[in-house]
C-alpha positions in Angstrom: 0.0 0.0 0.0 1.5 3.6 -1.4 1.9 6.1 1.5 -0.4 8.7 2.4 0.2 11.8 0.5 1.3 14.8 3.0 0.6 18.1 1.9 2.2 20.6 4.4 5.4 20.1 2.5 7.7 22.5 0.2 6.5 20.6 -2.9 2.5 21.4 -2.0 0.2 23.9 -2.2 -0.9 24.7 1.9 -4.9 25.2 2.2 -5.9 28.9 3.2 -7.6 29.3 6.4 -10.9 30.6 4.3 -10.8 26.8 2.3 -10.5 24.9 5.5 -13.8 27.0 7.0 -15.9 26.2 3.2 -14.7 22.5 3.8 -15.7 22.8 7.0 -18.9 24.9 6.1 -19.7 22.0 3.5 -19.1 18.9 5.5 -21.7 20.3 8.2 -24.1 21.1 5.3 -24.0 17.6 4.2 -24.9 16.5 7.9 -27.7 18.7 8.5 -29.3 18.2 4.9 -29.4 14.2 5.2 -30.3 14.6 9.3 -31.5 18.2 10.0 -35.3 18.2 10.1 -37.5 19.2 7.3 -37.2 23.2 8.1 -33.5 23.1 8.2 -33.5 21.2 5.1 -35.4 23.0 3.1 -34.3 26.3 4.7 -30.6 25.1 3.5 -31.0 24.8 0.3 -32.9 27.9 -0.4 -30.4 30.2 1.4 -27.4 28.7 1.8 -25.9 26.7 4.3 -24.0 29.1 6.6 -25.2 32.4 5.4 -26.3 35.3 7.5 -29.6 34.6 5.8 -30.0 31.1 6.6 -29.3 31.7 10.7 -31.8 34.5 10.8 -34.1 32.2 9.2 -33.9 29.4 11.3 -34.0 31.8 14.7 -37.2 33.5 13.3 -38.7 29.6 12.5 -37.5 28.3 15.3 -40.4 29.3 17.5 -43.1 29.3 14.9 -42.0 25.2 14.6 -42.2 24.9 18.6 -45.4 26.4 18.8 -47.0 23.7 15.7 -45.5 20.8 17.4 -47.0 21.7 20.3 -50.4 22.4 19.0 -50.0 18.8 17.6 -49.3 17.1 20.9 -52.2 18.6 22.2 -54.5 17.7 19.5 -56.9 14.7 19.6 -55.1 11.8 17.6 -57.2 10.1 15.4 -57.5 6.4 14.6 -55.2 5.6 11.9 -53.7 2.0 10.8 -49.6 1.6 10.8 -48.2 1.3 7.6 -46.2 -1.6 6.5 -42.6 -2.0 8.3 -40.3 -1.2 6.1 -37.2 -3.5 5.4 -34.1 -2.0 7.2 -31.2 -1.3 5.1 -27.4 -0.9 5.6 -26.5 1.6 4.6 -29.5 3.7 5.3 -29.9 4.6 1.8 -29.0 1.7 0.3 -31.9 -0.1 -2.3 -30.4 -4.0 -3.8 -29.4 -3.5 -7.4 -32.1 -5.1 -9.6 -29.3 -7.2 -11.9 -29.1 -7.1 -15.5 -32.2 -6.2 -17.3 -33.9 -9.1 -19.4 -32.7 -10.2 -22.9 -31.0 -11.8 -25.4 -27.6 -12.7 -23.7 -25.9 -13.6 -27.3 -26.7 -9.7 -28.2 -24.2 -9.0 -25.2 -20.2 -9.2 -26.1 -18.0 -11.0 -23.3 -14.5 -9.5 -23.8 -12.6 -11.8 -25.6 -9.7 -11.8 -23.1 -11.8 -13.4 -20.1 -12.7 -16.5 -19.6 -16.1 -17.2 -18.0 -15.8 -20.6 -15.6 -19.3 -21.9 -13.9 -18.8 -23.8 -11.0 -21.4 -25.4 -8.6 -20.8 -24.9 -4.9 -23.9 -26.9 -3.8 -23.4 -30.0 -6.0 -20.1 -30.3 -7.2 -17.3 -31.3 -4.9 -14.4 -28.8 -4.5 -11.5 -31.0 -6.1 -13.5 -31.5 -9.3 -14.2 -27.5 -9.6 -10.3 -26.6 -8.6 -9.0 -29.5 -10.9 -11.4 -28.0 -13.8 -10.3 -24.3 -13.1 -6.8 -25.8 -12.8 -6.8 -27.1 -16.5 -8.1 -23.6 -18.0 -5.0 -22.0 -16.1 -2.9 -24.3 -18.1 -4.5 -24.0 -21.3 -6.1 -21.2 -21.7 -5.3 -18.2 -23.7 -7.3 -15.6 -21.8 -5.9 -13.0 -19.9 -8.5 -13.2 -17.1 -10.2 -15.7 -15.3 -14.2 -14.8 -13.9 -15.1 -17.6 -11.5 -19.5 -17.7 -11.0 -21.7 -19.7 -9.6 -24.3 -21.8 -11.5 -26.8 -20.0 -9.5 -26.1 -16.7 -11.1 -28.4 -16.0 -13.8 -26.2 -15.6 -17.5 -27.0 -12.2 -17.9 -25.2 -11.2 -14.5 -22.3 -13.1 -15.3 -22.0 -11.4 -18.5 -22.6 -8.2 -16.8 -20.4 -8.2 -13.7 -17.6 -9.7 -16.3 -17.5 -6.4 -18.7 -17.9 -4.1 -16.0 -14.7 -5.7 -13.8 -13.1 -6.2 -17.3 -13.6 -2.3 -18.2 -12.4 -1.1 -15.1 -9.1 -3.2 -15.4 -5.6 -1.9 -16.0 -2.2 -3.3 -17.6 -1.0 -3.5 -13.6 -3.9 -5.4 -12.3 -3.5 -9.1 -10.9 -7.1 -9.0 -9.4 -10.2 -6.5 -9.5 -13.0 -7.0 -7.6 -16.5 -5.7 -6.8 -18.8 -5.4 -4.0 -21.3 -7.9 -3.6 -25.2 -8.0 -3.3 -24.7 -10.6 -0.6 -26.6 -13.4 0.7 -28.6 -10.5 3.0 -30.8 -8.2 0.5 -30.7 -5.3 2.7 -27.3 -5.4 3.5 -24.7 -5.6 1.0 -21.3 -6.9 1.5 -19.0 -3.8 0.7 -15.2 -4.0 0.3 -12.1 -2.0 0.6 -10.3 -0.2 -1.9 -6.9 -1.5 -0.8 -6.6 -5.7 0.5 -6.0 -5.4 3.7 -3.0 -8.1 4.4 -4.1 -9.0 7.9 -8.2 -8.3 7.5 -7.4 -11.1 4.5 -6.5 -13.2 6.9 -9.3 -12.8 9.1 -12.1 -13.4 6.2 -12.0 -13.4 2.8 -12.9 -9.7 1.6 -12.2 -10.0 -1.9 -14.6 -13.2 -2.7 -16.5 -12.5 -5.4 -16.9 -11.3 -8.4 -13.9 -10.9 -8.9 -11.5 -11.0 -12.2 -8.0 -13.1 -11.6 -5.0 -12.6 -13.9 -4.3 -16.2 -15.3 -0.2 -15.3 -15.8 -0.5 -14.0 -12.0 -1.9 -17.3 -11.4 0.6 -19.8 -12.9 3.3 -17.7 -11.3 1.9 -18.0 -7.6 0.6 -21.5 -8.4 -3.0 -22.8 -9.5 -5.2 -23.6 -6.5 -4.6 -25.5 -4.4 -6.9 -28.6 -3.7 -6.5 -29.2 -0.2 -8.3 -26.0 0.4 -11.4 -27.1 -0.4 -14.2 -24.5 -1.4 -11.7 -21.2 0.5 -9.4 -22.2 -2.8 -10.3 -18.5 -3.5 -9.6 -17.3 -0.2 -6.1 -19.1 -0.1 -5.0 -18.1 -3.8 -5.6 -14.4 -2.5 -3.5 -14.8 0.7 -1.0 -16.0 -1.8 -1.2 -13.0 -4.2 -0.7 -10.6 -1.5 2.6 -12.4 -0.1 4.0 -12.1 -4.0 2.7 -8.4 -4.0 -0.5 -9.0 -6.2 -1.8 -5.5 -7.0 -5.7 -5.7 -6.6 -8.1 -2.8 -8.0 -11.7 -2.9 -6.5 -14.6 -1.8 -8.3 -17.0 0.6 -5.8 -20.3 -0.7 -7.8 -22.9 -3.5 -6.1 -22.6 -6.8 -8.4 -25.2 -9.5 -7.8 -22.4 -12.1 -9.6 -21.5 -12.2 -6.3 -20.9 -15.6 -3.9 -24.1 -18.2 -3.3 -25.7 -18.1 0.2 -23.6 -21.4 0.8 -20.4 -20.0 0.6 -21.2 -18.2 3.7 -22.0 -21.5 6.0 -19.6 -23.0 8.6 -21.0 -26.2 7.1 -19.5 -25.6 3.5 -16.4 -23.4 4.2 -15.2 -22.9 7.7 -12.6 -25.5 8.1 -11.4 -24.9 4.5 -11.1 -21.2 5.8 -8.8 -22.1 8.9 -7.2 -24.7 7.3 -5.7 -21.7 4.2 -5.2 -18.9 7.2 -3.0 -21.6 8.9 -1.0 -22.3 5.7 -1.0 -18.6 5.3 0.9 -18.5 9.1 3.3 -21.5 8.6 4.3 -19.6 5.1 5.2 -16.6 6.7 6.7 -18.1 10.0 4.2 -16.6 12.1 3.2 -18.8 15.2 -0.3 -18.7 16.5 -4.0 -20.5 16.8 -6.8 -20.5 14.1 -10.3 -21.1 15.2 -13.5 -20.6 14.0 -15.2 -17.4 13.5 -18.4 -15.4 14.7 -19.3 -15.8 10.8 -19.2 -19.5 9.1 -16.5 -17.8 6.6 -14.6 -15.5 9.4 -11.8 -17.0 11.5 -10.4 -16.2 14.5 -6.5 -15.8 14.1 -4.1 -14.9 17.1 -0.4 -14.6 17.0 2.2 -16.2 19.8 4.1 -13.0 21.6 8.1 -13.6 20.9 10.0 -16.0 22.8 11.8 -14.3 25.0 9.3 -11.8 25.7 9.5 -8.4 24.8 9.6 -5.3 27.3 6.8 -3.5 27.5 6.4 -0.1 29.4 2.5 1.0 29.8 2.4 4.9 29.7 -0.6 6.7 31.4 -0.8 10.6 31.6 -2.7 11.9 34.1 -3.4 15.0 36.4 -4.7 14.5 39.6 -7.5 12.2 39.4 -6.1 9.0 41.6 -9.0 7.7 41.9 -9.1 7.0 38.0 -5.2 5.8 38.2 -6.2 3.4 41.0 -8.9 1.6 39.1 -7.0 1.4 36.0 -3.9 0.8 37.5 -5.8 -2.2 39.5 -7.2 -4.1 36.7 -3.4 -4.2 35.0 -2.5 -6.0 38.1 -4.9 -8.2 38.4 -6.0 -9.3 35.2 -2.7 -9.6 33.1 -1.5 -12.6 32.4 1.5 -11.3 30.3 5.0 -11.0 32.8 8.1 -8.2 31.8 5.9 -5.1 31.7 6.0 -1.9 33.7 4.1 1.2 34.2 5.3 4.8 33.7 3.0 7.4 34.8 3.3 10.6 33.7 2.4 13.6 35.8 0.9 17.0 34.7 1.1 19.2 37.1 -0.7 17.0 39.8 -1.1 19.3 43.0 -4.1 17.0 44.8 -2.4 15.9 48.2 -3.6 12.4 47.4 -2.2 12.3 44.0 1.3 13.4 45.3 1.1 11.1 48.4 0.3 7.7 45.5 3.1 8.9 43.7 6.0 9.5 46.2 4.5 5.9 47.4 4.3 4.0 44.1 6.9 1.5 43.2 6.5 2.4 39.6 8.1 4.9 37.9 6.7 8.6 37.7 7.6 11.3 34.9 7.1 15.0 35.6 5.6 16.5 32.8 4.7 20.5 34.0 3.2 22.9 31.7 0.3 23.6 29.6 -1.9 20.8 28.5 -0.2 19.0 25.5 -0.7 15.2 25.1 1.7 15.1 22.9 4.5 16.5 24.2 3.4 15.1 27.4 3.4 11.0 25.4 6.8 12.2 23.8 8.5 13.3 27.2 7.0 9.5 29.0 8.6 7.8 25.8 11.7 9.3 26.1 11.9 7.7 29.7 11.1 4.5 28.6 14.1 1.4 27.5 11.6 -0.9 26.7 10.9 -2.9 23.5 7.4 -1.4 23.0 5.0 0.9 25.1 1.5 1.0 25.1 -0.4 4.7 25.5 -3.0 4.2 27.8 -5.6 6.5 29.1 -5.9 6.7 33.1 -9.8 6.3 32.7 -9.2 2.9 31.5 -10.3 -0.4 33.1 -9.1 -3.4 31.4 -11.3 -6.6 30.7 -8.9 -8.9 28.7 -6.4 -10.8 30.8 -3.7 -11.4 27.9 -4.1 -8.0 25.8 -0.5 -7.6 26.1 0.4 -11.0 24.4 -2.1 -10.2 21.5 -0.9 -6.6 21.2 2.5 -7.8 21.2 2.1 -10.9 18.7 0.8 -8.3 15.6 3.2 -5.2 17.1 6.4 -7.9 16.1 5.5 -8.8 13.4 7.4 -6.7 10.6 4.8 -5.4 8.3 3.1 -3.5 11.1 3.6 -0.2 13.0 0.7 0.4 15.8 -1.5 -2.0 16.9 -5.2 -0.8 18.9 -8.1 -2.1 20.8 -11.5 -2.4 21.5 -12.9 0.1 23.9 -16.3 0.4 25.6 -18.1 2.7 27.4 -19.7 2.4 31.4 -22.8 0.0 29.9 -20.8 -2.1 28.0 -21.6 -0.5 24.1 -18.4 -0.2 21.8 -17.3 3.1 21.8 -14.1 2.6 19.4 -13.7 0.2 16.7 -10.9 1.6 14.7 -10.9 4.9 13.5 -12.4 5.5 10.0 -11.8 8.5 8.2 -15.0 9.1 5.7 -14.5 11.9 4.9 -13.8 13.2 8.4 -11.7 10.7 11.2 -14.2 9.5 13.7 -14.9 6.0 15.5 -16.6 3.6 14.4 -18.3 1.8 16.7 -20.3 -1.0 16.4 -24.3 -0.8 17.1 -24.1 2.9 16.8 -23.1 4.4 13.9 -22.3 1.1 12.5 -25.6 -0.8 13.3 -24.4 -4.2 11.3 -22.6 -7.2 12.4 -21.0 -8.9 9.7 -17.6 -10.4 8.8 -15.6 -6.6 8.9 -17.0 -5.9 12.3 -15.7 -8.8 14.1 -11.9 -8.9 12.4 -9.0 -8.5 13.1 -7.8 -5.8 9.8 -5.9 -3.1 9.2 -6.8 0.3 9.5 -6.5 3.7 9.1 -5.9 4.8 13.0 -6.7 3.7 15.8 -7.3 5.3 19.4 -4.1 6.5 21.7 -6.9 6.1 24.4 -5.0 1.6 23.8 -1.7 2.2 21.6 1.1 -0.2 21.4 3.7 0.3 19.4 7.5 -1.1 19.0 9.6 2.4 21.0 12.1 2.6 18.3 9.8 2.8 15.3 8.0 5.8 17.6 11.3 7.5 18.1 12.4 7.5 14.4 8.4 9.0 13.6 9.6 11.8 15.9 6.9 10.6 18.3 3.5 12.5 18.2 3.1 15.7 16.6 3.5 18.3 19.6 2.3 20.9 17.4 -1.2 18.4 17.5 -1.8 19.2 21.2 -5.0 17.9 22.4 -6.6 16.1 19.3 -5.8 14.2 16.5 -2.3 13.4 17.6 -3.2 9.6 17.5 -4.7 9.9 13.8 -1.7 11.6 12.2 0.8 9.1 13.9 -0.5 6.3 12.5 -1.1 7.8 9.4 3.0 8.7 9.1 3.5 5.1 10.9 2.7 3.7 7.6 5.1 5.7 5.2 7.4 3.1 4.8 4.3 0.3 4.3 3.3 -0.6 7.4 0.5 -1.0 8.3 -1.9 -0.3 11.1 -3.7 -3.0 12.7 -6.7 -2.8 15.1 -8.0 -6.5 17.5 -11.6 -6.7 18.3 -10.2 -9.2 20.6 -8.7 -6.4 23.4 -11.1 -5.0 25.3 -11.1 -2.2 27.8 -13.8 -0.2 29.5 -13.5 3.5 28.7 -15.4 6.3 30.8 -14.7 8.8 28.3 -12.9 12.7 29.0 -14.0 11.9 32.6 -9.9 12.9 33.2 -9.3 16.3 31.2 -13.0 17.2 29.9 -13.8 17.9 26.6 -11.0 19.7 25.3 -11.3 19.7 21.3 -9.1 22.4 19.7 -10.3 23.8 16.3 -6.5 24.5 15.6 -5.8 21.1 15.8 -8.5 20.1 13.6 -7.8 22.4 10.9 -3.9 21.7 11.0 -4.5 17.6 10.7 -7.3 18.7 7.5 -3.9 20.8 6.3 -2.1 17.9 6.7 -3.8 15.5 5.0 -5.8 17.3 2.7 -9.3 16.2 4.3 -12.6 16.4 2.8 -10.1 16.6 -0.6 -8.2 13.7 -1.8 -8.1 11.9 1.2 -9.4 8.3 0.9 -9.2 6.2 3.7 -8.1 2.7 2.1 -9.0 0.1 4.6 -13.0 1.1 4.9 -15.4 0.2 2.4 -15.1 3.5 -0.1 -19.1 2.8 -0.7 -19.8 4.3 2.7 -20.3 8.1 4.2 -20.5 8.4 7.9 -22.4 11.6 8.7 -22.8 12.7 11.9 -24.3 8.8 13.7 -25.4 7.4 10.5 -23.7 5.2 7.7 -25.0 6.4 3.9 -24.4 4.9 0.6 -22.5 6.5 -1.7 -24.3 6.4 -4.9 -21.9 6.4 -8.2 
């Protein structure tokens, strides 16, 4: 995966302060015309989002709404019947693609360069299909090879071939498309870039999909002792030769039968190629079955001997916050050669001073000003050990070996920072990754993400994740330069990982660490603009930024997932 383009550089053009407040000005817009109510959006429109005009407008309606809805409550409510319940979709706008339109499929021209191979997942055994497919990557003459189910009507396949095969360049070893799914109202969308460790959690490429035959001979044909994930396992091996893949942003219904979703038909072919997948890249760990009958659960050994690792908690004051956090380290972790470094901001509380002159662990002054950053950087700098973690003090852990998960994908050489789950007082995920689309926020599952499917539950690579649960190896963090100080209170975490991954890293996030987070109950609600717009100047947000490890057919506006028609 290229780098992220930085454009706060010599060689770029630096956004003005008056283009940061219209991108600002348009991305609110957006929210409030797909959320406002029906005043604000049709106010919006007609005067302009942010406009003198459109403020005294809503202060003048504001009332005149407040005094209808209120003559409505207290009107009598007459007998009505309840419509139909609608469907629920995901996205929220979202409607299933209808599939190729009725007619004569001989009047439709396959590209000569692909070659169309029907298989049957619910009669035919696997060897027989991957044997078959196996003589047309020997013989053939095509250039690409479209794998479809006998289910999928001849139209479809025809369809979902020209469109892949149209969108396909001289570079390509696979392109892909999202799928219609087994689930009508929930479509299964992809990533732009193939994620090399969410690969080996599910298989997000499946179908349809277009596979260069010379690509194939060169990593080898399929392999029959992977059953019916022959797919899933020829992808894991594309991406340890450095396959380029190209996905397609458009709903196919060429897509994978119901039964290739079943633990029945695929789940121990699925372990069975993630475990290859380990033993090929000398990686030591368990594979077990997944939430999904296609996902797996895969979980790395730490290193033998184990790492150092120093856990880094800024506070001020607040000891009763250090206590329980620091309490549920000790009791619950299983992993051995750790320490704790806290690091103190200007802590004048006589308790606070009292736990720290009586601590056995080591304590950091950090005086001054606010500055997470700086305050991370100064922690780090104390620290000899292999990797730290950055770890909020209103933390309260739940999983007993986070640090020998952490540590397994932190070692491992392709990756840079490695985050957690975290959720809040009643138990609901408050951080799934960060996802930036078009703006960084956190995803978190049952809220703004209100789908549990195969991405959800897997351990993949990200954009960012929270420095609320941040491991990463302490040399790689010194030769980043550590956090941005100029970042102060926000988005410090964000642009880190984003630079983590500029010499192809990559940043991976495990729904399988889990920590309780009472959110800003230590520093409040601090949330600098400057910040904001200097990470937007950055990275050129609400521009060219595309995050590459979330589906790129999904907005997230305000608490609410849209489709993004194309």
């Amino acid at each position: 995966m290229p780098a992220y383009t930085r454009f706060d550089s010599d060689a770029t053009d630096i956004l003005s302060d008056r283009d940061i407040k219209r991108r600002w000005n348009q991305f609110h817009a957006s929210i409030r015309l797909v959320q406002g109510n029906r005043f604000q959006q049709v106010v919006g429109r007609m005067l302009g989002e942010d406009t003198y005009r459109y403020k005294v407008a809503r202060l003048t309606g504001r009332p005149l709404l407040q005094l209808v809805r209120k003559l409505r409550r207290q009107a009598p409510v007459a007998s009505i019947e309840r419509p139909t319940e609608r469907p629920v979709y995901f996205p929220h706008n979202y409607r299933p693609p209808t599939g190729a339109k009725e007619g004569d499929v001989n009047a439709v021209s396959v590209p000569d360069d692909v070659e169309i191979h029907v298989v049957s997942e619910s009669t035919a055994p696997a060897t027989d299909t991957i044997d078959a497919l196996n003589d047309v990557i020997v013989n053939s003459s095509a250039t690409w090879l479209f794998v479809v189910d006998d289910s999928i009507p001849e139209l479809d396949r025809v369809d979902a071939a020209i469109v892949l095969r149209s969108a396909a360049d001289q570079g390509d070893d696979v392109v892909f498309a999202d799928e219609a799914g087994p689930d009508p109202h929930a479509p299964l969308l992809k990533t732009p870039a193939a994620g090399p460790h969410t690969l080996l959690s599910y298989n997000c490429i499946g179908r349809p999909a277009l596979l260069r035959i010379s690509t194939l001979r060169s990593v080898g044909p399929f392999n029959a002792d992977a059953g019916w994930a022959f797919e899933h396992d020829a992808y894991l091996r594309f991406v340890e030769h450095g396959a380029h893949f190209h996905h397609v942003a458009k709903v196919l219904v060429a897509g994978r039968p119901s039964i290739s979703f079943e633990a029945a038909h695929v789940s121990n072919d699925s372990q069975s190629v993630v475990r290859a997948a380990l033993v090929r890249r000398d990686w030591k760990g368990t594979v077990t079955s997944g939430p999904f009958g296609s996902s797996v659960d895969w979980r790395l050994e730490p290193p033998s001997p184990a790492p150092s690792i120093d856990i880094i908690i800024p506070t001020r004051d607040r000891i009763d916050l250090v206590r329980r956090c620091v309490e549920a380290i000790e009791q619950k972790t299983t992993y051995q050669n750790y320490d704790i470094i806290f690091l103190d901001n200007d802590s004048i509380e006589t308790e606070s001073l009292d736990y720290f002159d009586a601590t056995t662990y080591r304590v950091v002054r950090c005086p001054g000003p606010f500055n997470y950053a700086a305050i991370v950087n100064r922690g780090i700098q104390h620290s000899s050990a292999d990797f730290v973690v950055t770890l909020n003090n209103d933390t309260i852990l739940v999983t007993p070996d986070w640090l020998e998960q952490m540590v397994g994908l932190a070692s491992l050489p392709d990756v840079s920072i490695v985050g957690g789950c975290l959720l809040d007082q009643d138990g609901r995920h408050e951080h799934d990754s960060i996802v930036i689309s078009p703006y960084p926020q956190h995803l978190r599952i049952d809220s703004n993400y209100p789908h549990h499917d195969q991405y959800t539950v897997a351990i993949r690579d990200v954009a960012a994740v929270t420095g609320a649960v941040q491991m990463v190896r302490r040399e790689l963090w010194e030769s980043l330069g550590g956090m941005d100080e100029l970042l102060k209170v926000t988005m410090n975490d964000v642009d880190i990982c984003l630079r983590s991954q500029e010499d192809g890293r990559n940043v991976v996030y495990t729904p399988n660490v889990q920590l309780f987070h009472h959110v800003s109950s230590s520093r409040g609600s601090l949330d600098p603009l400057e910040d904001r717009n200097r990470f937007i100047r950055r990275w050129d947000i609400f521009g060219s930024f595309r995050d590459p490890y979330f589906p790129e057919s999904l907005l997230l506006l305000g608490e609410t997932m849209y489709y993004r028609h194309r």
